[in-house]
N, CA, C and O atoms as a Tripos MOL2 file, in Angstrom:
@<TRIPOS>MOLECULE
protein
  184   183    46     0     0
PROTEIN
NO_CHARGES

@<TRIPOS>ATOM
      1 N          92.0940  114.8550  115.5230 N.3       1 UNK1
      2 CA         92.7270  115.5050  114.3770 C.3       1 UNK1
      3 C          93.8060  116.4650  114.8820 C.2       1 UNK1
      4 O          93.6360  117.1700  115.8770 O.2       1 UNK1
      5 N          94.7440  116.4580  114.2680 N.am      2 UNK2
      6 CA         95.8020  117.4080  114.5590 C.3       2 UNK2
      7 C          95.4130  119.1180  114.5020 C.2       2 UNK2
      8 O          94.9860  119.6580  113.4810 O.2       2 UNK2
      9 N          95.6410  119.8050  115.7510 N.am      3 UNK3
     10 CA         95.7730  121.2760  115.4550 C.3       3 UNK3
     11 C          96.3310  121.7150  114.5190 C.2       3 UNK3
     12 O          95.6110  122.3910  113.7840 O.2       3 UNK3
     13 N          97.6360  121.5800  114.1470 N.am      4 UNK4
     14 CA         98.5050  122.1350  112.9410 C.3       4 UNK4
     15 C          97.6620  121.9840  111.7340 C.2       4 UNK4
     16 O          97.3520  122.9830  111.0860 O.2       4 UNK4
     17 N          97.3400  121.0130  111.4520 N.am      5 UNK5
     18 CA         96.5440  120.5510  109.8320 C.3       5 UNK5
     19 C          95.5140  120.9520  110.2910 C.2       5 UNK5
     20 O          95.5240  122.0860  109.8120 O.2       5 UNK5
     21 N          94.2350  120.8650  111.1040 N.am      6 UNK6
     22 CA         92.7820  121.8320  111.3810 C.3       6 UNK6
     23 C          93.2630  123.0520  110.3540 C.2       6 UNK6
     24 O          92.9140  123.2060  109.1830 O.2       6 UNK6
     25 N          94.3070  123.9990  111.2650 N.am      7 UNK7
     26 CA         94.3520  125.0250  111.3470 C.3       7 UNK7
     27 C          94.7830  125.1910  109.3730 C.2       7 UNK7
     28 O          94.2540  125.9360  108.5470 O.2       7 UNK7
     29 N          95.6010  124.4530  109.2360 N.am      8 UNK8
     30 CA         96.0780  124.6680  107.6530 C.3       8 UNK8
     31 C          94.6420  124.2110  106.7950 C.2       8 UNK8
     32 O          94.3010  124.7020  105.7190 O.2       8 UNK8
     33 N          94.0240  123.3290  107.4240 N.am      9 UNK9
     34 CA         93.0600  123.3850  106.7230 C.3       9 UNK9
     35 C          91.8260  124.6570  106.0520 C.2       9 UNK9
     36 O          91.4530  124.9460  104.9150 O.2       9 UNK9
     37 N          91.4720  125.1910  107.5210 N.am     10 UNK10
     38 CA         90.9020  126.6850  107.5660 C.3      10 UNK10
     39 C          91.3780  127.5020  106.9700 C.2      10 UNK10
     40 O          90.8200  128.5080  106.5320 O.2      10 UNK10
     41 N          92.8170  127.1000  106.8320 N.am     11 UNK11
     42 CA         93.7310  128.4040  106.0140 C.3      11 UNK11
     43 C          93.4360  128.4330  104.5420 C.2      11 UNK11
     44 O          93.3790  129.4100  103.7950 O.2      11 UNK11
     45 N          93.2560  127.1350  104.2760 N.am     12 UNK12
     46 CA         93.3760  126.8860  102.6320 C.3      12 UNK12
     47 C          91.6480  126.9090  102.5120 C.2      12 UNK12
     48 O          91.3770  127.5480  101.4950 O.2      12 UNK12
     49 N          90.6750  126.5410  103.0430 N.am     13 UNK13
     50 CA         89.4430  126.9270  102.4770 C.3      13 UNK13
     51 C          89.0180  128.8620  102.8460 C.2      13 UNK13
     52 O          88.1840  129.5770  102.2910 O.2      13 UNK13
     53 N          89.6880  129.0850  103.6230 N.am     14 UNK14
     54 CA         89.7560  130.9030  103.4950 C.3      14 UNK14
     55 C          90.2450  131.0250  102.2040 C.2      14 UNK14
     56 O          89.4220  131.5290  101.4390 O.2      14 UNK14
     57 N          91.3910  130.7100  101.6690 N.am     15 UNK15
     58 CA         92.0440  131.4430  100.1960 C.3      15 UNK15
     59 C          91.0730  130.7880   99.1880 C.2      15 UNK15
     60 O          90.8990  131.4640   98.1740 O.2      15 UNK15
     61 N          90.2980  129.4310   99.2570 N.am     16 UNK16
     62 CA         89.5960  129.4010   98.5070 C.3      16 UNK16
     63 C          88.5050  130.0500   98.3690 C.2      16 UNK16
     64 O          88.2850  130.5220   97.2530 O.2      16 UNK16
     65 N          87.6400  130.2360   99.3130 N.am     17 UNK17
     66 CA         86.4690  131.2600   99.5990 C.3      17 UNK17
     67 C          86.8850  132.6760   99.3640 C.2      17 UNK17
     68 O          85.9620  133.4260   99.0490 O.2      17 UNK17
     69 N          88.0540  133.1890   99.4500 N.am     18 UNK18
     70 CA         88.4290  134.7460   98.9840 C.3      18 UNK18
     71 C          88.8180  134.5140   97.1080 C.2      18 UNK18
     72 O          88.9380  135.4490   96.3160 O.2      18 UNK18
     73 N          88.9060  133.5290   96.8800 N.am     19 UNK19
     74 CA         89.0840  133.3670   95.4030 C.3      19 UNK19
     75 C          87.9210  133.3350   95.0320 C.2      19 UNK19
     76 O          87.5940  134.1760   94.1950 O.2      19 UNK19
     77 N          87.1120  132.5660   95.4190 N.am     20 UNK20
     78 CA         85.7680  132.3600   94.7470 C.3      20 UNK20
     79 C          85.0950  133.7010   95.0140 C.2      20 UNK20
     80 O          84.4700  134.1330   94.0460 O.2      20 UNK20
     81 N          85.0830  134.4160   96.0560 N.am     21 UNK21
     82 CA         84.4730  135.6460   96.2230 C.3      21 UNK21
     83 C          84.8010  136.4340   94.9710 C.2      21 UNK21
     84 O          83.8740  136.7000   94.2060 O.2      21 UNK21
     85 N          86.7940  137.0790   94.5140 N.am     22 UNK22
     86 CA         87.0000  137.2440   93.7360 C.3      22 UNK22
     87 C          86.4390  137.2620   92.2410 C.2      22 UNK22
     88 O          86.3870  138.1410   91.3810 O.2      22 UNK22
     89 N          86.0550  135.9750   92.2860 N.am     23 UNK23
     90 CA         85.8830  135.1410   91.1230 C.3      23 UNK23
     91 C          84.1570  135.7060   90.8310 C.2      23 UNK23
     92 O          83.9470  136.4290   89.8570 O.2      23 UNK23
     93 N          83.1950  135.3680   91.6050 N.am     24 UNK24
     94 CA         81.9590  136.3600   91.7750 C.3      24 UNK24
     95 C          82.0070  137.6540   91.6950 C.2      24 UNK24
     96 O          81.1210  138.1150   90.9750 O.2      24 UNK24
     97 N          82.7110  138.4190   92.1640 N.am     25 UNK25
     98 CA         83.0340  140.0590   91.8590 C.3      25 UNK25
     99 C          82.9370  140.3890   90.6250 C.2      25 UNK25
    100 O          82.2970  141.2450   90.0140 O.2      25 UNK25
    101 N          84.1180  139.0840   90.1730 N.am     26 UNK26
    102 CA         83.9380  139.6600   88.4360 C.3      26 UNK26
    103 C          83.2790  139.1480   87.7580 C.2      26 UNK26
    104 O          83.5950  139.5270   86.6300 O.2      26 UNK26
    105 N          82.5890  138.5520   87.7100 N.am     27 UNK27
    106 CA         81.2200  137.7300   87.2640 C.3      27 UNK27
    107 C          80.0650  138.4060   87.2670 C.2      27 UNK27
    108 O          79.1530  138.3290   86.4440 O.2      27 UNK27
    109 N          80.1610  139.2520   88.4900 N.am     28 UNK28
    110 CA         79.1930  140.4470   88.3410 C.3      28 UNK28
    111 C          79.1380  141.4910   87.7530 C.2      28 UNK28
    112 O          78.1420  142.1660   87.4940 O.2      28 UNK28
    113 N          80.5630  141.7380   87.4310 N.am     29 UNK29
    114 CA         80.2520  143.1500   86.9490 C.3      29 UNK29
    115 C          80.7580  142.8250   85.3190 C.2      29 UNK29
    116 O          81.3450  143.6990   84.6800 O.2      29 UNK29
    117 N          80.5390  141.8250   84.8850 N.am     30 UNK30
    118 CA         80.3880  141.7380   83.4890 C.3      30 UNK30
    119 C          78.8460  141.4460   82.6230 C.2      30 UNK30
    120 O          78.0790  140.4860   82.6910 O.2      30 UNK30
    121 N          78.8040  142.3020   82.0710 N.am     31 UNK31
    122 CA         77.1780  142.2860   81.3770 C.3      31 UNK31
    123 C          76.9010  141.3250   80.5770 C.2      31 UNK31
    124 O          77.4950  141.1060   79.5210 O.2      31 UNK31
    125 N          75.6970  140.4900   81.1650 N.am     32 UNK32
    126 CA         75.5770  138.9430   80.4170 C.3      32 UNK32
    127 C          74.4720  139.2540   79.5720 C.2      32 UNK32
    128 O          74.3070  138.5580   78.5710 O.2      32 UNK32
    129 N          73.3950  140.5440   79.9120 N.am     33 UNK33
    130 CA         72.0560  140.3120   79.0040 C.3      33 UNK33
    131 C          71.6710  141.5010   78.4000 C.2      33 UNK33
    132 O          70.5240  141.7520   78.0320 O.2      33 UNK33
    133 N          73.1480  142.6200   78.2430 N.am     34 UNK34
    134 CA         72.7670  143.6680   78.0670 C.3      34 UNK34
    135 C          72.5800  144.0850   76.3740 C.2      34 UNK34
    136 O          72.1400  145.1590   75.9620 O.2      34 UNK34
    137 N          73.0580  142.8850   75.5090 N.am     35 UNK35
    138 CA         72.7670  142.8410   74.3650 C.3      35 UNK35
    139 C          72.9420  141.6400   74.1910 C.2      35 UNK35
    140 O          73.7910  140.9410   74.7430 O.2      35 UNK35
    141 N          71.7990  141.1800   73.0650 N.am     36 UNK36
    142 CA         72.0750  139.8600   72.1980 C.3      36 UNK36
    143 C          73.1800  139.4230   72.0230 C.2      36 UNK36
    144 O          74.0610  140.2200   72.3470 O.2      36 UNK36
    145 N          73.5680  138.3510   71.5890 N.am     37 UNK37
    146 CA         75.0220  138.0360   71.3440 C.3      37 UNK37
    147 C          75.0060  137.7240   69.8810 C.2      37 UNK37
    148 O          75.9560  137.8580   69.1100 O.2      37 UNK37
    149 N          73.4430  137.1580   69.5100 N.am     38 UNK38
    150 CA         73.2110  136.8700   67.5800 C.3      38 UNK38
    151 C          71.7840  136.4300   67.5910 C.2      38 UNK38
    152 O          71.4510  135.2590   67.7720 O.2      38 UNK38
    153 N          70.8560  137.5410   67.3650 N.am     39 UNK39
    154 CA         69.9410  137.1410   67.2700 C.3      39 UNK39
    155 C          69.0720  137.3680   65.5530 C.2      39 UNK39
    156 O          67.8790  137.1970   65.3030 O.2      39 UNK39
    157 N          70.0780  137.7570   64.7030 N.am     40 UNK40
    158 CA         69.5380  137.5080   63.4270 C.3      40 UNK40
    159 C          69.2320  136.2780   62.8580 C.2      40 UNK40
    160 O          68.3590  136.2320   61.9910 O.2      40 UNK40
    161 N          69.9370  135.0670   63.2850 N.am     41 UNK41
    162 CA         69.3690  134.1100   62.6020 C.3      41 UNK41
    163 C          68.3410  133.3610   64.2300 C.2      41 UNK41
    164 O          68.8680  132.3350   64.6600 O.2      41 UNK41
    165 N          67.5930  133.6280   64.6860 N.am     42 UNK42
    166 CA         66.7550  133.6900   66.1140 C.3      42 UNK42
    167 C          65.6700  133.0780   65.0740 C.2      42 UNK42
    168 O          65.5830  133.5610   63.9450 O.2      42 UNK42
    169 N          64.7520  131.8800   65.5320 N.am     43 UNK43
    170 CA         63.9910  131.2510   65.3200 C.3      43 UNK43
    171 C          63.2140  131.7200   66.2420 C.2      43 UNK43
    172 O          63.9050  131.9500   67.2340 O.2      43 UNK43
    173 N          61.6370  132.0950   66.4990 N.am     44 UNK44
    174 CA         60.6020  132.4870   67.3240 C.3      44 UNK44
    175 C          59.9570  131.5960   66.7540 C.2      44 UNK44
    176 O          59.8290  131.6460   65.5300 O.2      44 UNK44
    177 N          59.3510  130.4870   67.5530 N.am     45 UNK45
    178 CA         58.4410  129.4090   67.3980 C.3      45 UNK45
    179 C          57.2120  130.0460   68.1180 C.2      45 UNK45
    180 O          57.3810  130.3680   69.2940 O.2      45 UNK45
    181 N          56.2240  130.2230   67.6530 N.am     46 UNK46
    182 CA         54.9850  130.2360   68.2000 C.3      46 UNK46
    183 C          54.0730  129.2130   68.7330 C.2      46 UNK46
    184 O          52.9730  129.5390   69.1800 O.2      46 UNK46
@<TRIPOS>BOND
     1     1     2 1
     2     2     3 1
     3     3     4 2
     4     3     5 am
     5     5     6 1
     6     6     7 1
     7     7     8 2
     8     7     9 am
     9     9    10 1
    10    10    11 1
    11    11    12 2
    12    11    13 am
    13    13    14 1
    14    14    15 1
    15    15    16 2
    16    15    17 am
    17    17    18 1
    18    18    19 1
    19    19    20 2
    20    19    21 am
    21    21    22 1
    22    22    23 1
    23    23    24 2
    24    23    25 am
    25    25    26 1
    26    26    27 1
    27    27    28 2
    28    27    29 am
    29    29    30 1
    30    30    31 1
    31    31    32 2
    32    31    33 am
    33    33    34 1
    34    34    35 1
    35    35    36 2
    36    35    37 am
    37    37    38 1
    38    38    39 1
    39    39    40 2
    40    39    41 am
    41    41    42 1
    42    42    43 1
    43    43    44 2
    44    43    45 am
    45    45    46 1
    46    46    47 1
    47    47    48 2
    48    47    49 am
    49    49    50 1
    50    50    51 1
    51    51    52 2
    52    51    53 am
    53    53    54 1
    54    54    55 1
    55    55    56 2
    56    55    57 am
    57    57    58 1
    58    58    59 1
    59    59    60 2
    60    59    61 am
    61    61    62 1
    62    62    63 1
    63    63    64 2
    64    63    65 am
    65    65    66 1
    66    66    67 1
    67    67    68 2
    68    67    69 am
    69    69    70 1
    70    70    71 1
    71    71    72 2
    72    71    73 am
    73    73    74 1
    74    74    75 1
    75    75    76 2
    76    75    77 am
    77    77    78 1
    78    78    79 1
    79    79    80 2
    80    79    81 am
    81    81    82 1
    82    82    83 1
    83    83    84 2
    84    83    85 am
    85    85    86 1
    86    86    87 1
    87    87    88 2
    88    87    89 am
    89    89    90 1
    90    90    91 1
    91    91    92 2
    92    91    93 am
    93    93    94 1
    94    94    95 1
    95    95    96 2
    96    95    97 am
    97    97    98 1
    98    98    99 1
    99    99   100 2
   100    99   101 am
   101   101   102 1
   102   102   103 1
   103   103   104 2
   104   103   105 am
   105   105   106 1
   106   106   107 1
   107   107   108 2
   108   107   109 am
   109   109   110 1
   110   110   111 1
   111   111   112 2
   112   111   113 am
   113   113   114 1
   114   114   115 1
   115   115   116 2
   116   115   117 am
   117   117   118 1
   118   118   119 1
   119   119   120 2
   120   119   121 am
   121   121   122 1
   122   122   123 1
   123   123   124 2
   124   123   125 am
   125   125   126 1
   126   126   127 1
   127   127   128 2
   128   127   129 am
   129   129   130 1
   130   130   131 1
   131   131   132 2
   132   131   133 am
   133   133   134 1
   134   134   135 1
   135   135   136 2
   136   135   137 am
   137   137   138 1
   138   138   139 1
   139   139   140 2
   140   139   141 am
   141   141   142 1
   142   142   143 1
   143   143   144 2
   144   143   145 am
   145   145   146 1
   146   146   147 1
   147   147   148 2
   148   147   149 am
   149   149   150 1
   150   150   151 1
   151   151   152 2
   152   151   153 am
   153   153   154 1
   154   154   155 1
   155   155   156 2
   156   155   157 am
   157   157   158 1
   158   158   159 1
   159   159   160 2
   160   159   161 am
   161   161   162 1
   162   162   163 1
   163   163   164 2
   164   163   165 am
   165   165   166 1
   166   166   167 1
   167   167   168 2
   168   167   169 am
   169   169   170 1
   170   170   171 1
   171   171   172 2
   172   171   173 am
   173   173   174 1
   174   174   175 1
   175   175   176 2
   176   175   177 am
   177   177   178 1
   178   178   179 1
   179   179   180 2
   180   179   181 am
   181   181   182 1
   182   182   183 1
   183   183   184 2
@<TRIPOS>SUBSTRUCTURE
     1 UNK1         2 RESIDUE 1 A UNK
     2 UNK2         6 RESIDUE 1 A UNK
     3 UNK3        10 RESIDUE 1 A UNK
     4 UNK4        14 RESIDUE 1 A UNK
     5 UNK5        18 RESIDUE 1 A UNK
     6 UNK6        22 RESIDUE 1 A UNK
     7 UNK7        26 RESIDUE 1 A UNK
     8 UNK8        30 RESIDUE 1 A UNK
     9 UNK9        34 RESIDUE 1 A UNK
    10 UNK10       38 RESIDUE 1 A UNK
    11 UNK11       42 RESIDUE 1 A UNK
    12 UNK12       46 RESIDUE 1 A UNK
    13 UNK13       50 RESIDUE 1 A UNK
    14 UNK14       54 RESIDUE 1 A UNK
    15 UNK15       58 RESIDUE 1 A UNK
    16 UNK16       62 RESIDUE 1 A UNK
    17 UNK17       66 RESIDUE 1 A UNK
    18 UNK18       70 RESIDUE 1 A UNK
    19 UNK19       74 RESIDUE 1 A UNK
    20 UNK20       78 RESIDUE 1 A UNK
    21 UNK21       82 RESIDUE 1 A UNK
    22 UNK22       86 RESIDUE 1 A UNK
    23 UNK23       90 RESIDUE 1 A UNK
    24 UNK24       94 RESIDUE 1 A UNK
    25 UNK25       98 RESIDUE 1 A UNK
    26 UNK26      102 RESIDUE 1 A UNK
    27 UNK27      106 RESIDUE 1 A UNK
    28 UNK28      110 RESIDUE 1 A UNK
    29 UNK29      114 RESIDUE 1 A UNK
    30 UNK30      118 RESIDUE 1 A UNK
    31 UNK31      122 RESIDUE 1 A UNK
    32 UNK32      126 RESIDUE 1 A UNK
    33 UNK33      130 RESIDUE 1 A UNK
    34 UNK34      134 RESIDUE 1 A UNK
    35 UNK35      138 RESIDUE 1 A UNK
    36 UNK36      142 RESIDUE 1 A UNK
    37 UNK37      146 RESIDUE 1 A UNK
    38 UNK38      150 RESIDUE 1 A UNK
    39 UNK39      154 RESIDUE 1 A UNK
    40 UNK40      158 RESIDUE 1 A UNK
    41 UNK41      162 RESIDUE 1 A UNK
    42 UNK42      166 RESIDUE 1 A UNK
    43 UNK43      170 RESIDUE 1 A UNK
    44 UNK44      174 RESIDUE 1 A UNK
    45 UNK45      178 RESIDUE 1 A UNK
    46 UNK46      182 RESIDUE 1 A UNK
């Protein structure tokens, strides 16, 4: 395999892995369960 393309390769799954990191950062710090979203019409099956 060519050095040049290896190396571009590594390059481009780094910016993807710092995106996706990104992308998790803010995924975290948005509150998914900190309130209902609609639980008036909520069916509880027993």
């Amino acid at each position: 395999m060519n050095e040049d393309l290896a190396a571009l390769s590594i390059s481009e799954i780094a910016q993807q892995l710092a995106a996706l990191a990104a992308t998790l950062s803010e995924l975290a710090e948005t509150p998914v369960f900190d309130e209902p979203a609609n639980d008036d019409d909520a069916e509880f099956v027993s």
